[in-house]
C-alpha positions in Angstrom: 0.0 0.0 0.0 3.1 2.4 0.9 4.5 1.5 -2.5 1.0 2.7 -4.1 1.1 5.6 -2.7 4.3 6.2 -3.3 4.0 6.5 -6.8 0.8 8.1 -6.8 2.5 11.2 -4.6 5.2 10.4 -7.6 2.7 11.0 -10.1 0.6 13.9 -8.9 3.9 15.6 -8.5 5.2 15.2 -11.6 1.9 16.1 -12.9 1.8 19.3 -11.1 5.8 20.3 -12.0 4.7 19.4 -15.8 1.6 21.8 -15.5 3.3 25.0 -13.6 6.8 24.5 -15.9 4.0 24.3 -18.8 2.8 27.9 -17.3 6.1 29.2 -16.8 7.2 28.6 -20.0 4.6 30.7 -22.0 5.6 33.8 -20.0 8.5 34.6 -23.0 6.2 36.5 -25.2 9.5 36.6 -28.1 10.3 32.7 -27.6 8.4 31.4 -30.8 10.8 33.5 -32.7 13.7 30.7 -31.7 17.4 32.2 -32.2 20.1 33.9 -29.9 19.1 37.0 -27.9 21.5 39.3 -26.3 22.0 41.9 -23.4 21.0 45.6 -25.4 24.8 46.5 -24.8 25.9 43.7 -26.5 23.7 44.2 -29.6 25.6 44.9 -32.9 22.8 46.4 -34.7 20.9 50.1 -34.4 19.2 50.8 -30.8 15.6 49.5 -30.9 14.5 50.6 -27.6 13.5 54.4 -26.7 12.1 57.1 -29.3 12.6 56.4 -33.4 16.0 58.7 -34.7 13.5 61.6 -35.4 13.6 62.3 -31.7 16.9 60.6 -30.4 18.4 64.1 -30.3 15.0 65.5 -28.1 15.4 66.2 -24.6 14.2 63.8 -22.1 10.5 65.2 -21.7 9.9 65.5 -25.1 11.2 61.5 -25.4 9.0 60.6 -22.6 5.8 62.4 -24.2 6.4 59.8 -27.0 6.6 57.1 -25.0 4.0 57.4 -23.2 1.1 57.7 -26.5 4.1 54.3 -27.1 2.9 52.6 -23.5 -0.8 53.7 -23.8 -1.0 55.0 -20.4 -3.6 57.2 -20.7 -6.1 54.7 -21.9 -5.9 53.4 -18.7 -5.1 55.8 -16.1 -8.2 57.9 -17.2 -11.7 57.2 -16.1 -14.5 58.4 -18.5 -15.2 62.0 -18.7 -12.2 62.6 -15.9 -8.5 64.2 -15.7 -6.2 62.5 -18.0 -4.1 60.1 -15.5 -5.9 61.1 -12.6 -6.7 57.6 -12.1 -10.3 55.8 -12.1 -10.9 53.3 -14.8 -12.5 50.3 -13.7 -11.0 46.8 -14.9 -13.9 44.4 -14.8 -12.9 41.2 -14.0 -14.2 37.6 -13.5 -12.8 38.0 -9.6 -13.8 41.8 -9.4 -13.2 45.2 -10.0 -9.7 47.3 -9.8 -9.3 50.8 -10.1 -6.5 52.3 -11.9 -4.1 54.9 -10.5 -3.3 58.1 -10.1 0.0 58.9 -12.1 -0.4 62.7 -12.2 2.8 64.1 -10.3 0.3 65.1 -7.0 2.3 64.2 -3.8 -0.2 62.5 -1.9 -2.7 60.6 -4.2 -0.5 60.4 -7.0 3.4 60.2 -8.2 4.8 63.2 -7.1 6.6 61.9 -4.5 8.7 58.7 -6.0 11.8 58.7 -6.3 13.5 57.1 -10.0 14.2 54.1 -8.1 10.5 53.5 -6.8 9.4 54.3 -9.7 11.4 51.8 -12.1 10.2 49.6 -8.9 6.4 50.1 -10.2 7.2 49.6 -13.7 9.1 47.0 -14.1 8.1 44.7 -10.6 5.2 45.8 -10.0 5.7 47.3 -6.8 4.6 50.6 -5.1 6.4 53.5 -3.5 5.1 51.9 0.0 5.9 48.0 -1.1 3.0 46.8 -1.4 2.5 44.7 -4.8 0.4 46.4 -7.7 -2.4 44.3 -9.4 -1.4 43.0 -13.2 -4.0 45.1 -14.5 -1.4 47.5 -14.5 1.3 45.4 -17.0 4.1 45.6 -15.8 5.2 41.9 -16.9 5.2 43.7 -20.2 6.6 46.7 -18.9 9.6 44.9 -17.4 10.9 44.8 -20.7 11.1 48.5 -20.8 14.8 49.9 -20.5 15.5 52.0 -17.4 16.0 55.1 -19.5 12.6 55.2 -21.6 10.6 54.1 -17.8 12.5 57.3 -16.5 11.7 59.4 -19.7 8.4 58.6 -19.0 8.4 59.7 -15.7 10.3 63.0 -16.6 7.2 63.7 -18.9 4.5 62.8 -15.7 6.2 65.2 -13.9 5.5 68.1 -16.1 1.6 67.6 -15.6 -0.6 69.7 -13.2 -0.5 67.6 -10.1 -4.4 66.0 -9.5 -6.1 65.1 -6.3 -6.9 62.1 -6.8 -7.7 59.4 -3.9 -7.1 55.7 -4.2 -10.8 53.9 -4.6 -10.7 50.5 -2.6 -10.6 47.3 -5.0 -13.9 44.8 -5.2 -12.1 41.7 -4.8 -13.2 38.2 -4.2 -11.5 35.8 -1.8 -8.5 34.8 -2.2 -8.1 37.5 -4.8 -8.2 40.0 -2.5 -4.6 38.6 -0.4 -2.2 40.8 -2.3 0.7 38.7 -0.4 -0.3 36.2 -3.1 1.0 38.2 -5.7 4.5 37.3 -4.5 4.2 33.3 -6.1 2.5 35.0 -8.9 5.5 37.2 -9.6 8.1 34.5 -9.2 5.9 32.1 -12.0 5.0 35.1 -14.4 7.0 38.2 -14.0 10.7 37.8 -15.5 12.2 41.1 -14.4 14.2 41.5 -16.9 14.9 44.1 -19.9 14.2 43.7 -23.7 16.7 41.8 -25.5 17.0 42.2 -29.1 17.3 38.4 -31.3 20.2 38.4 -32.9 18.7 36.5 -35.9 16.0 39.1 -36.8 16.2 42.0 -38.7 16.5 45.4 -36.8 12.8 46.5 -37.7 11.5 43.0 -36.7 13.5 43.9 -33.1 12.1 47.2 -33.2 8.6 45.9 -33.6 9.0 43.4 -30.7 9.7 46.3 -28.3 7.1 48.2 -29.5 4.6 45.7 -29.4 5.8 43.7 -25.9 7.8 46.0 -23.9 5.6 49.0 -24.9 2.4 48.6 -26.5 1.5 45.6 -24.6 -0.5 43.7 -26.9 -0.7 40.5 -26.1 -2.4 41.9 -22.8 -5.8 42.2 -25.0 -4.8 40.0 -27.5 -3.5 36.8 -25.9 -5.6 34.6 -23.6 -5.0 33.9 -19.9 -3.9 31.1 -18.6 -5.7 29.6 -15.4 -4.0 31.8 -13.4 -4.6 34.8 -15.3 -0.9 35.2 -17.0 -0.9 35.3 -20.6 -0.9 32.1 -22.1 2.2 32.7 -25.0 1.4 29.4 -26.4 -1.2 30.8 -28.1 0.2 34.5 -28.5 -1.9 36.7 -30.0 -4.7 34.4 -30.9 -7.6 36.6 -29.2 -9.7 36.8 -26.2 -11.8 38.5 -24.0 -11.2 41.9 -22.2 -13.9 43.8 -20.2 -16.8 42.5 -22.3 -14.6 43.2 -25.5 -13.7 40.7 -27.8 -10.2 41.7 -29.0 -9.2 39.1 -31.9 -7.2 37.4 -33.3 -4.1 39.2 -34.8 -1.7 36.1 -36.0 -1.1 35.4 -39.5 -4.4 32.4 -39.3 -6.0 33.0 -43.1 -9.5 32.4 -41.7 -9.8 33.8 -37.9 -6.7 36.2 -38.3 -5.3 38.6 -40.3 -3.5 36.6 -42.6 -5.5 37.4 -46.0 -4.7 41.1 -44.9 -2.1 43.2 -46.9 0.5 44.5 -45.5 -0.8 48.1 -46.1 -4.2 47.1 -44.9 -2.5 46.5 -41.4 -0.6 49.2 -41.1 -3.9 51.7 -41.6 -5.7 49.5 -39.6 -2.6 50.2 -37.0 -1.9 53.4 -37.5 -5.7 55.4 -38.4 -7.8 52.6 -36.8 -9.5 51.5 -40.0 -8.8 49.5 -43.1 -10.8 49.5 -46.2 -12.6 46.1 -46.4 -12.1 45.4 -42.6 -13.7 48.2 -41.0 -12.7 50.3 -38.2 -12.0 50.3 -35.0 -13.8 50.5 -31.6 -14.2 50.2 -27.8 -10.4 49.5 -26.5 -9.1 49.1 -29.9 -10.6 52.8 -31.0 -8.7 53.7 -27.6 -5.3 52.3 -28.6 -5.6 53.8 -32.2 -6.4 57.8 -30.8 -4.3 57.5 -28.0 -1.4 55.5 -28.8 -0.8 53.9 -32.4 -1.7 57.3 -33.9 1.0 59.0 -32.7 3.4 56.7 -33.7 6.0 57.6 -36.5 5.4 55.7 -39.7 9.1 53.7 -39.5 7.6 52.4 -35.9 4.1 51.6 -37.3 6.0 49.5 -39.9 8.0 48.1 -37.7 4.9 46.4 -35.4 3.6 45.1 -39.1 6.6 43.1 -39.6 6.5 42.0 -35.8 3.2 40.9 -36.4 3.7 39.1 -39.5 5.9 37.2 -37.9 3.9 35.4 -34.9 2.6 31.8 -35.5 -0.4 31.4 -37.0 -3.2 30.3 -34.3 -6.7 29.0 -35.8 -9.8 29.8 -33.6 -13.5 28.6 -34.2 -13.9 32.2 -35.5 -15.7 31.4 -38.8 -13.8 33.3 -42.4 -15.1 37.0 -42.4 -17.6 37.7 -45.3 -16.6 40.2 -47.8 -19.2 40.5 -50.3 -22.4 43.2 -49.9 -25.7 42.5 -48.6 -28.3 42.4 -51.2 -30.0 46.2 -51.6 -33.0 45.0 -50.7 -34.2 44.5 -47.1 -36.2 41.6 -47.8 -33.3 39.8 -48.9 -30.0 38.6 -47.4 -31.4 36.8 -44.1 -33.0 33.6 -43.1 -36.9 33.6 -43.3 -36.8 32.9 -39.6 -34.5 36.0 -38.4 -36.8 37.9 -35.4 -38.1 41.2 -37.3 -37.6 43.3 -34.5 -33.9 43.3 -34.8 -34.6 44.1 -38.6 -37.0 46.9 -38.0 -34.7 48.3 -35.3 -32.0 48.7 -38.1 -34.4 50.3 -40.4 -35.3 53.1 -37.9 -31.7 53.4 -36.3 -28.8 52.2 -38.4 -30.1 51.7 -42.4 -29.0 55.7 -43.0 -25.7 55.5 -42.0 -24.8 51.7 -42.8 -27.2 50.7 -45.6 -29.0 47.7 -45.9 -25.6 46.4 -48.6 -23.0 46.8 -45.5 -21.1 49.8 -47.7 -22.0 52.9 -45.6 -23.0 55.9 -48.3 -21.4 58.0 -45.5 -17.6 57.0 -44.4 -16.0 54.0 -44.5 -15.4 53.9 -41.0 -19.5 52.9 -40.8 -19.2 49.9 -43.3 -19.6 46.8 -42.2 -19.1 44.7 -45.1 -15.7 42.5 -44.0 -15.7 43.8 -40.2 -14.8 41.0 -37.7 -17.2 41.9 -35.4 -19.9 41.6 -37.7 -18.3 38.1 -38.6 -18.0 36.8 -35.0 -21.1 34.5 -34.3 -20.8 35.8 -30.7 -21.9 39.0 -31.5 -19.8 40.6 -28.2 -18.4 43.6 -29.8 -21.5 44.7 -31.7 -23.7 44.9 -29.1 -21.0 46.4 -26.9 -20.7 49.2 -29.5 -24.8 49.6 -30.1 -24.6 50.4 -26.4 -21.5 52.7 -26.1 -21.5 54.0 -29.7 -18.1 55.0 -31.2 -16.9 58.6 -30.6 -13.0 58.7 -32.1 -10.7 61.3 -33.4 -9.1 60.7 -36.5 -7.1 62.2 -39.4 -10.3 62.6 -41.4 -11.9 64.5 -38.6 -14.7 62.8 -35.5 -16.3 59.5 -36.6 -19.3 59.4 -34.2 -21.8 57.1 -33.9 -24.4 57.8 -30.9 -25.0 55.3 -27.9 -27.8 53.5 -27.9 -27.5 52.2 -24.5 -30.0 54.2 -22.9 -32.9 54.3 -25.6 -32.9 50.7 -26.0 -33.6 47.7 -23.8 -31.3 44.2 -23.5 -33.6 42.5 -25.8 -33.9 45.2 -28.4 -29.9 45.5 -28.8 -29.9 41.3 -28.3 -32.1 41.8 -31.6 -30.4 44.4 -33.6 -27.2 42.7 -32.8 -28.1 38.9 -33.9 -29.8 40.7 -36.8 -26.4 42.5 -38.0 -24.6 38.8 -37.5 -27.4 37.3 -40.0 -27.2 39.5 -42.6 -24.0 41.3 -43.2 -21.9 38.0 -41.4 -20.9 35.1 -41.7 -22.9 33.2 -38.9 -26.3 34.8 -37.2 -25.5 35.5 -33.2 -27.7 34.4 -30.7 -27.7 36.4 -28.2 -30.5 37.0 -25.4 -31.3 39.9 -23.0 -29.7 38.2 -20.3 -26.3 38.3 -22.2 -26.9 41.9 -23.3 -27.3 42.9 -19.4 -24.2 41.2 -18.6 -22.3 43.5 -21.5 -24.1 46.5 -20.5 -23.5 46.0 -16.7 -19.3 46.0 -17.7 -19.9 49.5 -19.5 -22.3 51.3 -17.2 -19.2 49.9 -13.9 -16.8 51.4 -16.7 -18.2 54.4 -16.9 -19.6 55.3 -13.5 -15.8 54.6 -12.0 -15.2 57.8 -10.1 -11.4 58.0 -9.2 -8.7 55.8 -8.8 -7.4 52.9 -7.6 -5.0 50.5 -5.5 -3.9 48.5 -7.9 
């Protein structure tokens, strides 16, 4: 009996070494692209970390203002309708609700008091000016990568904005979530601590992209799922998931759920202006990242994250090929006989004028929705977020606004609307019900009713 148990203890360990080497190992968001990497002062090639050469000769604030639209912070560190970093944004999760932070330079509720070293602490560890361990909603397992001089350029450019009071709201976490002294495993398993280091076997714009899109942009928080302890799963980089009742998809090179029948053109506008003709445009956290972050990049930098991404893995999902082609003109055509009419007669009164009953919006191509994803996902997540939050975005070509229908119209109306929009313009009709619109909604309204900041 000894002996059984023996090798049972035997097995379960084994077992359980297999699974949490399993997890550490798709922490290294660059190890699919095999090769040597080296230490940055030990790479042969032109720098890849800190501002593109148009700026290298910029003083420090100036290199940190580009850094930051580089890092997204603002996205973030801004609630809806508040100060710009002041803190407030809610991060919805399946355990509860963190705040973000205040990382305006005010010296009590903000940064105004750390010092370089506590502030490289927070970047790259995840650790606050008092020690106590920050959440990963705040990324700093991507951040790590960052080198000391662009975390500190950033900070040099925080510190030249007004200082806003700001207090810390208190996290809604569930047990055992809640035990931030649990972070400290978490950190050992997930968080490397360590500084970008370019491969030696890729091209300098393919190392530039990688910082950019890892140590930077963080994109694989979005766009890469968790594993069951909420790291990202690299095994499956950028192969989509779901963030704050947005579906952010898949970005790898997959011909059918991906972007692999994209040009190379098509994702750089998509990157760099948010929409791509025959794809659509972008909303929700995605609009977010295009005004506040990718925008601003330089067009070397934006081509730069094209050849990164063309070079991740291909990852197939269950995401069905996105429909091209137009609707018929005719609203009696295009869907099944058995499509609920409310949802169609909803679209007549609210959406026909700006989207057409084709798909091809008469008006801007940002309102097309022949070849979107999001029309093309069977889940229908994204368009029923953005019939309740609308889409209000800065572009080149001036505001592209579309108004929220959130408060005009109840769960089963949008459920409607949304599964009708799947039918005929997609590939595959949605399904969705009331009940799953009130779940969506209930993520926006905590969103947007997320008054200050946060502890995480």
């Amino acid at each position: 009996m000894k002996k059984i148990i023996g090798i049972v203890v035997a097995v379960l360990v084994i077992i359980t070494l297999g699974f949490a080497g399993w997890l550490f190992l798709g922490r290294d968001p660059t190890s699919f692209a095999g090769g040597s990497t080296v230490a940055l002062e030990d790479y042969q090639g032109a720098n890849v970390t800190g501002v593109p050469a148009q700026l290298a000769s910029a003083d420090v604030v100036k290199r940190g203002e580009y850094l930051i639209h580089a890092a997204d912070c603002q996205a973030c560190h801004t609630a809806p309708g508040g100060t710009p970093f002041a803190g407030g944004f809610a991060f919805n999760m399946p355990f509860g609700t963190i705040y973000s932070t205040n990382i305006t330079p005010d010296k009590e509720t903000g940064i105004g008091a750390y010092t370089d070293a506590q502030f490289l602490a927070a970047v790259h560890k995840g650790i606050r000016a008092d020690g106590e361990k920050l959440y990963p909603a705040m990324p700093y397992t991507s951040y790590t990568y960052m080198t000391d001089a662009d975390v500190l350029a950033i900070k040099a450019y925080l510190f030249t904005l007004a200082p806003a009071h700001a207090p810390a709201r208190q996290n809604q976490l569930s047990w055992p979530f809640d035990q931030r002294s649990l972070l400290a495993l978490w950190n050992v398993m997930f968080n490397t601590d360590e500084r970008f280091r370019p491969n030696t076997g890729r091209s300098q714009q393919w190392n530039r992209g990688a910082y950019l899109a890892e140590a930077m942009g963080h994109c694989g928080e979005c766009h890469t799922p968790r594993n069951p302890a909420f790291a990202l799963d690299n095994h499956e980089k950028f192969a989509g998931a779901v963030t704050a009742g947005w579906r952010a998809y898949n970005i790898t090179g997959d011909k059918d759920s991906g972007i692999g029948d994209w040009s190379d053109e098509d994702v750089y506008l998509y990157l760099s202006t948010g929409h791509a003709n025959g794809h659509g445009g972008a909303a929700g956290p995605m609009g977010e990242a295009t005004d506040d972050s990718l925008s601003y990049l330089v067009p070397d930098d934006v081509h730069a994250l094209v050849t990164y991404l063309r070079s991740i893995p291909a990852h197939a999902t269950d995401l069905p090929r996105t429909v091209t082609t137009a609707a018929p003109a005719s609203h009696k055509e295009g869907v099944p006989a058995d499509i609920n009419s409310r949802g169609e007669k909803i679209f007549a009164s609210a959406c026909a004028s700006c989207h057409d009953w084709t798909g091809v919006s008469p008006v801007t191509g940002y309102a097309t929705l022949t070849g979107v994803r999001a029309v093309n996902d069977p889940s229908a997540t994204n368009v029923a977020q953005t019939v309740i939050n609308g889409v209000d975005r800065t572009t080149a070509e001036g505001r592209i606004f579309m108004p929220a229908f959130g408060e005009g119209y109840s769960d089963d109306d949008i459920a409607a609307v949304a599964n009708y929009v799947t039918a005929r313009f997609g590939a595959k009709g949605a399904h969705l019900t009331g009940e799953d619109v009130e779940k969506l909604r209930k993520q926006a309204t905590q969103q947007s009713n997320s008054p200050e900041a946060h502890n995480g």
